[in-house]
N, C-alpha and C positions, 0 to 999 in steps of 0.2 A: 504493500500500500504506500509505504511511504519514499520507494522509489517514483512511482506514478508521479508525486508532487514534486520532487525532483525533476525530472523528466519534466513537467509541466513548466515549472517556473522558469528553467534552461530553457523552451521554447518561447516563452512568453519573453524571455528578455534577450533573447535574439531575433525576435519578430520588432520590437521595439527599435534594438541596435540598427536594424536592417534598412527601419522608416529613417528615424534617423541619417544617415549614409544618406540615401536614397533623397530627402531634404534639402542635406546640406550640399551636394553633388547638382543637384536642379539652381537653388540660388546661388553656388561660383559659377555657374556656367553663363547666367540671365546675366550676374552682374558683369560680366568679360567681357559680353559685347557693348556695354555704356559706358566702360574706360576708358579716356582715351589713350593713345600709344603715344604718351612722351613721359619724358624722364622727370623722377621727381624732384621738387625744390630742395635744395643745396642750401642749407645755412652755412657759411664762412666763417670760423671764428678766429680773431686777432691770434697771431703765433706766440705774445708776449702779452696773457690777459693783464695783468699787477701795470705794466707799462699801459692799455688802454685804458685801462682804469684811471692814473693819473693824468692821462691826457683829456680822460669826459671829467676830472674832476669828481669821481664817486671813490667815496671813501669806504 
């Protein structure tokens, strides 16, 4: 008997796992095609932060 519930709940939480997948697989795919193809923004940061810092004057 109490492999039955075994057995059952191993089903049930691969039938979940499965939707799951199956979800998130549907929304990467919708979202790929409304990205566009260029490369992300680049923030810059000073080679000598302690030096910018004294130059904006923040202490």
């Amino acid at each position: 008997m109490s492999a039955f519930i075994v057995l059952g709940v191993l089903a049930l939480c691969g039938l979940i796992a499965a939707i799951e997948i199956i979800r998130n697989r549907r929304i990467r795919s919708s979202a790929s095609f409304t990205e566009p193809k260029r490369p992300a923004p680049v923030i810059y940061l000073p080679a000598d932060i302690e030096k910018e810092k004294r130059r904006r004057n923040i202490l």
